[in-house]
C-alpha positions in Angstrom: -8.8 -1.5 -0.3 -6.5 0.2 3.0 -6.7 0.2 5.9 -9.1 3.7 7.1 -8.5 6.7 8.9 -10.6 5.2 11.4 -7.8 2.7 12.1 -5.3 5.3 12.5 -7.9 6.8 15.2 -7.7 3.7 16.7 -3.9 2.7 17.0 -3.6 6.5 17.8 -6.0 6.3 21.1 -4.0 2.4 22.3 -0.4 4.3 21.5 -1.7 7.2 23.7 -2.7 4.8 26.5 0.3 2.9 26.6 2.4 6.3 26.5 0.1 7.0 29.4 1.1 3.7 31.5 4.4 4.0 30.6 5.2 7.6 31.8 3.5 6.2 35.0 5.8 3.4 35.7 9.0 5.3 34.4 7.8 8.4 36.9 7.6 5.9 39.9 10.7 4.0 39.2 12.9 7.0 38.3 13.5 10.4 40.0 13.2 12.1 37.0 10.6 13.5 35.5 12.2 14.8 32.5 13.8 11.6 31.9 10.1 9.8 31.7 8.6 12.8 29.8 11.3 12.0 26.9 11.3 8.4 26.9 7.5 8.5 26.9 7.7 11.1 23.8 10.2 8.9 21.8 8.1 5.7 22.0 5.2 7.4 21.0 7.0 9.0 17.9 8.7 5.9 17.1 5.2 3.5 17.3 3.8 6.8 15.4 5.1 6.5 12.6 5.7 2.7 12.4 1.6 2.7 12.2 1.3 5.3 9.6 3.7 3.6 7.6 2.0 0.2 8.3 -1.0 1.5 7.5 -0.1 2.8 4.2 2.1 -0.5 3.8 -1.5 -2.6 3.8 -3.9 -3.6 1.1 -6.8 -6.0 0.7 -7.8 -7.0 -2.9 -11.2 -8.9 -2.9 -11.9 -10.7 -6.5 -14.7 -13.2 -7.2 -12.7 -16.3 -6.2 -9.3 -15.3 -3.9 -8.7 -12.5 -1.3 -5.1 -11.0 -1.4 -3.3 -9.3 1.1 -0.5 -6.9 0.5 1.2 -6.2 3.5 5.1 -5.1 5.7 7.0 -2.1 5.2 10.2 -3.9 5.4 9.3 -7.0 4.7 6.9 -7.6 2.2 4.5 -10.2 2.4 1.6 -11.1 0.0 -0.7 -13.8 1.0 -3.3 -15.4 -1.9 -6.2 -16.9 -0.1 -8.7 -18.8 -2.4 -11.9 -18.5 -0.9 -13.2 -21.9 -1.6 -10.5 -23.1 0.9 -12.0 -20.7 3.8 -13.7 -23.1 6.0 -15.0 -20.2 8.9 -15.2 -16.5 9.0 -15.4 -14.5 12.6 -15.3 -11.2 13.5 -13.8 -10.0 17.3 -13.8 -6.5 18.3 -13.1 -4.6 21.7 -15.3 -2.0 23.3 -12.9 0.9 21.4 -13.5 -0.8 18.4 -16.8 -1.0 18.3 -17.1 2.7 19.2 -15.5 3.3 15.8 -17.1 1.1 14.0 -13.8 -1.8 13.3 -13.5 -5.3 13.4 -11.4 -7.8 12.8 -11.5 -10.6 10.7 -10.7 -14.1 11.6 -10.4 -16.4 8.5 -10.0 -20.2 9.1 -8.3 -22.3 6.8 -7.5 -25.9 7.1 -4.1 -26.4 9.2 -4.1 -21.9 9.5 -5.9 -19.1 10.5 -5.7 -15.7 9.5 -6.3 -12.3 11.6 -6.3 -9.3 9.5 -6.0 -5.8 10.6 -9.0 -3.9 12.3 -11.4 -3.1 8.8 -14.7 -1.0 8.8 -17.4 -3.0 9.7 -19.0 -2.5 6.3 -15.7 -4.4 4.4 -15.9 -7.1 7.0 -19.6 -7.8 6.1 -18.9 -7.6 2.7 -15.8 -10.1 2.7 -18.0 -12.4 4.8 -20.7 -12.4 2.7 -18.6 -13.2 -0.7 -17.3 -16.0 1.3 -20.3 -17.4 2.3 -21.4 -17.2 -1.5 -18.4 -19.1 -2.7 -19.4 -21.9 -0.1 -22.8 -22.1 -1.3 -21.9 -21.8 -5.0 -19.3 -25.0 -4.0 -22.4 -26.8 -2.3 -24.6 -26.3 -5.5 
């Protein structure tokens, strides 16, 4: 699994408020307008497209016994996780996030911890729940 459209929405609405704060502070410290209008406009194309591509760049494989996560556009980065060795799952989310229906997924490992990219509150429920079933299964 990606990363949703919903995550785009989201990355979309904090690029727009930083290009907000930062034609503020450009427009008080520089006499020109024009001058903050383009910066402002560049950032936001730049950061633009550096989340659609990171977006596109992730994925999440879930199987019965590791989660792996493909991930950089650059640099590419796979990380196996078995899920026996996941000690504690938590999920944070802001106020915007919750709006949309995202969290984030905290995964603790001995000696590491892991936050993955905002995912639908459904997947997050879904990968906690299959870890939670490995730990019991280990228990047994």
């Amino acid at each position: 699994m990606g990363l949703s459209e919903k995550v785009l929405k989201l990355w979309n609405l904090r690029l727009f408020i930083l290009i907000v704060i930062l034609f503020v502070i450009c427009d008080h410290y520089t006499a020109n307008t024009l001058f903050s209008f383009l910066f402002s406009l560049i950032i936001h194309t730049i950061l633009s497209v550096y989340f659609v591509f990171r977006r596109r760049s992730f994925s999440l494989v879930l199987t019965a016994d590791t989660i792996t996560i493909h991930s950089g556009i650059l640099v590419q980065r796979t990380l196996h996780l078995k899920l026996i060795n996941i000690i504690s799952v938590s999920n944070i989310s802001t106020p915007l996030c919750s709006h949309l229906g995202l969290s984030n997924l905290i995964l603790y490992c001995q000696g590491a911890f892991f936050i993955l990219p905002p995912l639908e509150n459904k997947t997050t429920t879904m990968i906690t729940r299959a870890i939670k079933n490995e730990a019991m299964e280990y228990e047994e």
